[in-house]
Backbone bond lengths (Angstrom), bond angles and torsions (degrees), N, CA, C in turn:
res aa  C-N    CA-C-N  psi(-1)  N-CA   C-N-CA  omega(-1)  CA-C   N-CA-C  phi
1 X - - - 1.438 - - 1.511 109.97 -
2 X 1.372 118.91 154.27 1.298 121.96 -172.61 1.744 107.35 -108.75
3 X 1.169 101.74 -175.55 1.516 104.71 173.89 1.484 130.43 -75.86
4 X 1.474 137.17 113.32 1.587 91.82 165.60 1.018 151.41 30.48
5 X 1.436 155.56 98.88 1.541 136.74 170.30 1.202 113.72 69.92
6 X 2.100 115.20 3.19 1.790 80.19 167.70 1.296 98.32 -114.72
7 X 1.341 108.46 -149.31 1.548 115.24 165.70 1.419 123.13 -146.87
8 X 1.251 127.67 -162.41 1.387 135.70 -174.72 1.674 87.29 -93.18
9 X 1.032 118.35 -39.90 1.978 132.75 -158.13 1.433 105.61 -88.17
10 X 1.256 109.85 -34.56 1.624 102.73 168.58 1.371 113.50 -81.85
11 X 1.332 122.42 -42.31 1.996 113.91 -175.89 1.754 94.13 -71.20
12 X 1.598 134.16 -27.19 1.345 100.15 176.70 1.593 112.76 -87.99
13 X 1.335 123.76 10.53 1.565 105.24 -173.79 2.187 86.07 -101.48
14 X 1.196 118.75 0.70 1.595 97.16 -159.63 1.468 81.45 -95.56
15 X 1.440 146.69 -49.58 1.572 148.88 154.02 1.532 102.84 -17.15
16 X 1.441 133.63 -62.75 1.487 129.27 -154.69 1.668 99.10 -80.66
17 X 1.347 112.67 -22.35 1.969 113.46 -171.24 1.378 109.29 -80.20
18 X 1.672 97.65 108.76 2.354 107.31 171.60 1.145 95.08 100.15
19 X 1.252 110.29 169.36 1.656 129.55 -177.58 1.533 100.70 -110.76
20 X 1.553 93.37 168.33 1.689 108.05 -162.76 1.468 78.46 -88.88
21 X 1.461 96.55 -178.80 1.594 122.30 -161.63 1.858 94.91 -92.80
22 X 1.356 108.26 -10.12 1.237 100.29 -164.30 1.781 100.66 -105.84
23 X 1.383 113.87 -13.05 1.476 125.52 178.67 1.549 93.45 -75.12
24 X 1.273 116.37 -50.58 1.683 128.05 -176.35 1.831 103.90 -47.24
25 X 0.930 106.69 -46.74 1.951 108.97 -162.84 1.271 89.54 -80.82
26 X 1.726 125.90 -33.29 1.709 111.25 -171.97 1.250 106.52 -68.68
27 X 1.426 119.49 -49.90 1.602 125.13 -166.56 1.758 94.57 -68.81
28 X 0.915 117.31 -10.45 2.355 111.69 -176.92 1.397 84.55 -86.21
29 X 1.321 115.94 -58.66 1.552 104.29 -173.50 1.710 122.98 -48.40
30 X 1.176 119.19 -76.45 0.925 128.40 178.40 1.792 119.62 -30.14
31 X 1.463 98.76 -41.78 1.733 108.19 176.69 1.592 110.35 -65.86
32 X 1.519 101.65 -35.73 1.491 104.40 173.56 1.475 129.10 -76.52
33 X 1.410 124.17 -20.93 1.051 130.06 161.39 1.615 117.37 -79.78
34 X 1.212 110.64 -33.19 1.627 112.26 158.77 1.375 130.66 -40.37
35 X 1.977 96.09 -51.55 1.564 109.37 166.13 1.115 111.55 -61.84
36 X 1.136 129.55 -25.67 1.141 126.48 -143.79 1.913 101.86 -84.83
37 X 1.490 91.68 -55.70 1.626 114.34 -171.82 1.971 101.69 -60.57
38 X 1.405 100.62 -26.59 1.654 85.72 -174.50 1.369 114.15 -103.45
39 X 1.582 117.39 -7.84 1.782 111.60 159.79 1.859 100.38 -72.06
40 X 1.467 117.46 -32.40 1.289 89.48 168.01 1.708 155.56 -61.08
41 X 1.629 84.12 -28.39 1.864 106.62 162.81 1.129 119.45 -66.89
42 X 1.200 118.99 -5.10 1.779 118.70 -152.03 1.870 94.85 -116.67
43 X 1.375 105.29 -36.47 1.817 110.50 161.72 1.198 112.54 -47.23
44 X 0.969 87.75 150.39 1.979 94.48 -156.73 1.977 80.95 -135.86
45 X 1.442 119.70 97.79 1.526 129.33 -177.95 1.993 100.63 -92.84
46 X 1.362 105.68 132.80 1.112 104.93 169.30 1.952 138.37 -38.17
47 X 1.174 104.55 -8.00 1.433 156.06 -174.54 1.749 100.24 -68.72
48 X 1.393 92.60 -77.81 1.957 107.32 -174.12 1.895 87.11 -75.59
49 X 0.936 119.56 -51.65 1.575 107.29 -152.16 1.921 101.83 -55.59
50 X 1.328 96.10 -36.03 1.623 97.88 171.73 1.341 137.19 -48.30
51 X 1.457 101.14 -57.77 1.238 140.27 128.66 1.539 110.18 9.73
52 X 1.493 108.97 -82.78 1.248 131.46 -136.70 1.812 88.76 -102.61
53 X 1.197 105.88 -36.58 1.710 110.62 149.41 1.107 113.57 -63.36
54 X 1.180 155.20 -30.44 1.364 137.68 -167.49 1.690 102.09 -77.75
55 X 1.696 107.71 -33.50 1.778 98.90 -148.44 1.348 85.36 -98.96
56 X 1.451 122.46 -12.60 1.640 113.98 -175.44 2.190 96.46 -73.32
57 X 1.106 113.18 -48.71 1.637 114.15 170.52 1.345 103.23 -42.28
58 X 1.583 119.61 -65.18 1.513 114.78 -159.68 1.140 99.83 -53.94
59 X 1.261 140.13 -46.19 1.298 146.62 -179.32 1.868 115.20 -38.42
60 X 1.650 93.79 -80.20 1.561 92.37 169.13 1.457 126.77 -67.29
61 X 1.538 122.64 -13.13 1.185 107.75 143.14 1.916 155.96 -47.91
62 X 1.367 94.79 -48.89 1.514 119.98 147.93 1.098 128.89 -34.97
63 X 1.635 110.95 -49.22 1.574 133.73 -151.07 1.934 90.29 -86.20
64 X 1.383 98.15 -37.34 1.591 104.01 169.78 0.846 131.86 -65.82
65 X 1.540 121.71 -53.38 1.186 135.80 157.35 1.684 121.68 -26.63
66 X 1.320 107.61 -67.02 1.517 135.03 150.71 1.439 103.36 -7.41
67 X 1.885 98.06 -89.15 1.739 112.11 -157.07 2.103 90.06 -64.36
68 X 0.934 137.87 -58.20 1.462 148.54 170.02 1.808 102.16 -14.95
69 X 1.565 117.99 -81.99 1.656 110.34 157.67 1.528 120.60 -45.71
70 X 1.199 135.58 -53.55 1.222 120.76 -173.46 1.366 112.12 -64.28
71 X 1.723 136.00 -42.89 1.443 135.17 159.49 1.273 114.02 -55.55
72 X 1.281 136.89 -46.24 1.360 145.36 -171.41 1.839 106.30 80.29
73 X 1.512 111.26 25.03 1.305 107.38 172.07 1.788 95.53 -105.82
74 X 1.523 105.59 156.39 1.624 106.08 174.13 1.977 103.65 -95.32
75 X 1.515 94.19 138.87 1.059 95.25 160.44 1.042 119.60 -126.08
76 X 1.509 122.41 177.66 1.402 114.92 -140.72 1.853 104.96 -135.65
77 X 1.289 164.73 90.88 1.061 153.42 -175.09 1.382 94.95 -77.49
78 X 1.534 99.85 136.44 1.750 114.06 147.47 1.133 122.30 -156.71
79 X 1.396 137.62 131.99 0.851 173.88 138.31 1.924 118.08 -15.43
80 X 1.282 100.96 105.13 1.514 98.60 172.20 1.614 104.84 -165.96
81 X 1.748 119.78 -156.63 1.434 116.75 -116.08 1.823 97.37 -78.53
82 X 1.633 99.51 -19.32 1.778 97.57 -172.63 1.801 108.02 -76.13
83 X 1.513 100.54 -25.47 1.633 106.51 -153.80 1.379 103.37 166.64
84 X 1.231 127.20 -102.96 1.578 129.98 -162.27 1.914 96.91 164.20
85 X 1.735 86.20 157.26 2.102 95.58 -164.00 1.623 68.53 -137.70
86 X 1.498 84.18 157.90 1.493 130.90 163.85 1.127 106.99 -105.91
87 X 1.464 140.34 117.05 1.838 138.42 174.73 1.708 82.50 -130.97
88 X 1.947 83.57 134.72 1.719 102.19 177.44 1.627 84.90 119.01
89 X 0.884 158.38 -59.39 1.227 146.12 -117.96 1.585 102.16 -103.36
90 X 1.213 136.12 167.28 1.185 144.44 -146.72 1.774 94.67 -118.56
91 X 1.284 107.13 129.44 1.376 116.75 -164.69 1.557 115.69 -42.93
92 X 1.324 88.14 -41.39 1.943 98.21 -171.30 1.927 113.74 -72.63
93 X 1.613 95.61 -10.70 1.710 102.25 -171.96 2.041 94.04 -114.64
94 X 0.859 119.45 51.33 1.326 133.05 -154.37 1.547 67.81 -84.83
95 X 1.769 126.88 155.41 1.345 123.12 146.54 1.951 113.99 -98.83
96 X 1.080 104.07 169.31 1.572 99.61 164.98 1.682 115.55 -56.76
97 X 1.264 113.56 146.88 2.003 120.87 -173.77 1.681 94.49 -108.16
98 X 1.402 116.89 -15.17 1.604 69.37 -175.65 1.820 96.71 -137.10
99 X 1.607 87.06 175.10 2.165 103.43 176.22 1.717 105.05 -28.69
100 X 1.268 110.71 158.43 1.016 116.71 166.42 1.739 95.43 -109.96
101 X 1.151 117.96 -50.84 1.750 116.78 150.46 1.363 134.83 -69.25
102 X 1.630 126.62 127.36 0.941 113.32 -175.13 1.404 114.20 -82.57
103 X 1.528 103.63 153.61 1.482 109.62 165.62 1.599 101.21 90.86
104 X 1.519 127.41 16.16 1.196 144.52 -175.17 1.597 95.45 -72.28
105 X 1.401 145.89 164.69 1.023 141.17 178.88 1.937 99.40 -160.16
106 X 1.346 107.57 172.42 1.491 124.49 164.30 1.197 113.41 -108.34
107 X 1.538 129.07 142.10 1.944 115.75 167.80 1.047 91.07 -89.21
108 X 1.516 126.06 138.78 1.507 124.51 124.18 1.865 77.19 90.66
109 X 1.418 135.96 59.87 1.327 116.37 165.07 1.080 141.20 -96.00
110 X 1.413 114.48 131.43 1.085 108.72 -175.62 2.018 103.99 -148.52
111 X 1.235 106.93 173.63 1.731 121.27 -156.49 1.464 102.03 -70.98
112 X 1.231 115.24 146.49 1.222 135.74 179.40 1.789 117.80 -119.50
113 X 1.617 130.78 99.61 1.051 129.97 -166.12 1.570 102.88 -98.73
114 X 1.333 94.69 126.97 2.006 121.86 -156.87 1.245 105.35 -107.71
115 X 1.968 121.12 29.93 1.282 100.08 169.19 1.573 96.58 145.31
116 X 1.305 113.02 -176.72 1.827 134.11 -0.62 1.058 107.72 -85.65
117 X 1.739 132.19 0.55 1.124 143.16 -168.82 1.780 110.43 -71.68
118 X 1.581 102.07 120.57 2.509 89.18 -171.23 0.852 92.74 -39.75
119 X 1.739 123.19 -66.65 1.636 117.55 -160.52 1.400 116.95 -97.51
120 X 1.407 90.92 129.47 1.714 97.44 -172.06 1.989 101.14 -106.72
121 X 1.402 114.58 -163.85 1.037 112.30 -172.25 1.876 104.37 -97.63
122 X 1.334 101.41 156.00 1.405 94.00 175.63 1.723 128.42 -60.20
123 X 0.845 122.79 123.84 1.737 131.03 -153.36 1.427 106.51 -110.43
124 X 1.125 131.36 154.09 1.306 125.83 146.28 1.573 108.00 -169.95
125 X 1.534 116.21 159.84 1.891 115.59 -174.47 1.458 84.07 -139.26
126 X 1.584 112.23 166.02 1.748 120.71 174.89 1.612 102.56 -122.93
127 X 1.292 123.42 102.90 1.605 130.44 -166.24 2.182 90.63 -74.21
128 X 1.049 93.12 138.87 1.830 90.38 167.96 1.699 105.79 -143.75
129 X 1.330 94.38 159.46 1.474 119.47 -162.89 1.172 99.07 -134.72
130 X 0.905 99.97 107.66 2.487 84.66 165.62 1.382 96.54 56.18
131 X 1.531 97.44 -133.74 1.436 99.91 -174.41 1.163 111.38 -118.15
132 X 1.396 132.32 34.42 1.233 150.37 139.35 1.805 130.15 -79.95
133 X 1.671 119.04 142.61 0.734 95.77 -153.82 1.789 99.36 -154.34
134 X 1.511 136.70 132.20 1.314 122.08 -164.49 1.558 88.95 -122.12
135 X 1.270 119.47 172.77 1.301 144.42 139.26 1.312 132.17 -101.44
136 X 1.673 128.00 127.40 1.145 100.20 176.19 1.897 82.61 -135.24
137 X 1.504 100.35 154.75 1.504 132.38 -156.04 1.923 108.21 -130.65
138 X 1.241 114.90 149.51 1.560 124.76 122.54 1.371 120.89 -131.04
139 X 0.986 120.78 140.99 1.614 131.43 158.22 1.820 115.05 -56.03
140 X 1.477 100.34 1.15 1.687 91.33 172.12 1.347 112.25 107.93
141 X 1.508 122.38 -55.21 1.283 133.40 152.56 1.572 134.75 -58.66
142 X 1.176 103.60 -72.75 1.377 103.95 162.02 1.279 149.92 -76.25
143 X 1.101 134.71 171.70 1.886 128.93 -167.53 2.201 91.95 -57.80
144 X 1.098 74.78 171.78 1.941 92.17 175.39 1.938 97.50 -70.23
145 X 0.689 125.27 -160.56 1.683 157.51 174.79 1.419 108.77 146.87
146 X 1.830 83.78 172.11 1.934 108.38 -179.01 1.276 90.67 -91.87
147 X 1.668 103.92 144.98 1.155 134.58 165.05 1.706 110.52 -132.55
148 X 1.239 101.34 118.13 1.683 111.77 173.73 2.032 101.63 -29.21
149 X 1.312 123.87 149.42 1.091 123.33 -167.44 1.741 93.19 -93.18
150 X 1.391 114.83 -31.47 1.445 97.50 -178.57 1.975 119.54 -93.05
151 X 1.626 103.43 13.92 1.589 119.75 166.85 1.584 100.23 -78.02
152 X 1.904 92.25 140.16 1.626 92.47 175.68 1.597 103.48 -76.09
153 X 1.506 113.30 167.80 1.256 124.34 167.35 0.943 120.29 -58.41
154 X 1.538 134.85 121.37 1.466 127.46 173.15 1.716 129.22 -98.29
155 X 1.249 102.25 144.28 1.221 119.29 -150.06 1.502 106.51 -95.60
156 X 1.377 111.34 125.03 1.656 108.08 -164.14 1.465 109.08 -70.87
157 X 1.658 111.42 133.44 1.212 126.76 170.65 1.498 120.27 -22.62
């Protein structure tokens, strides 16, 4: 028998009302490692920005290369103190001259001639950041890409 005024229906609904103290610390955790994981994606490490410099070059390099065969004039990239010029290229296909990161640099720079000839000579520059550092290459034939700066040069098939 129960007490007076209570019931079987009231002591089980006051047990089922709110979360335990231990549901509370799982759901804090979890939100905090959530925060946690997406201020980390959102850091932008000298690392990716290089990175993300290297393939944005390979890109407008190519794109030169490209307009260079289809005109049959050579153009020429080089590299100096603001950024780097494209000469040869047709005013209206001008590319962007400078870093998208600051403090981006070239080792050892010097000009790279993008044509109009398919096969050009094997090329390559080492972009640096801090103390990070990429290579990007062609063997003459193929488009440019990144190559780790401490990978040897590879030699076309």
């Amino acid at each position: 028998m129960s007490a007076p005024g209570s019931s079987r229906r009231a002591a089980c609904s006051a047990t089922a009302a709110g979360f335990t103290l231990l549901e509370l610390l799982l759901v804090v955790a979890l939100m905090a490692m959530a925060g946690a994981g997406v201020v980390m994606s959102m850091r932008t490490t000298g690392e990716q920005q290089l990175a993300r410099e290297a393939q944005r070059l390979v890109a407008m390099l190519d794109a030169a290369r490209a307009q260079s065969r289809a005109t049959g004039v050579a153009v020429v990239w080089r590299p100096d103190a603001a950024g780097f010029s494209f000469a040869g290229l047709q005013p209206a296909q001008q590319e962007p001259t400078a870093w998208m990161a600051p403090g981006t640099t070239v080792r050892d720079a010097k000009a790279l001639v993008l044509g109009p000839e398919p096969i050009i000579e094997r090329q390559q520059i080492e972009l640096v950041l801090g103390d990070q550092s990429l290579r990007i290459g062609t063997d003459g034939l193929r488009p440019f890409s990144v190559e780790s700066a401490d990978s040897p040069a590879k030699d076309p098939p």
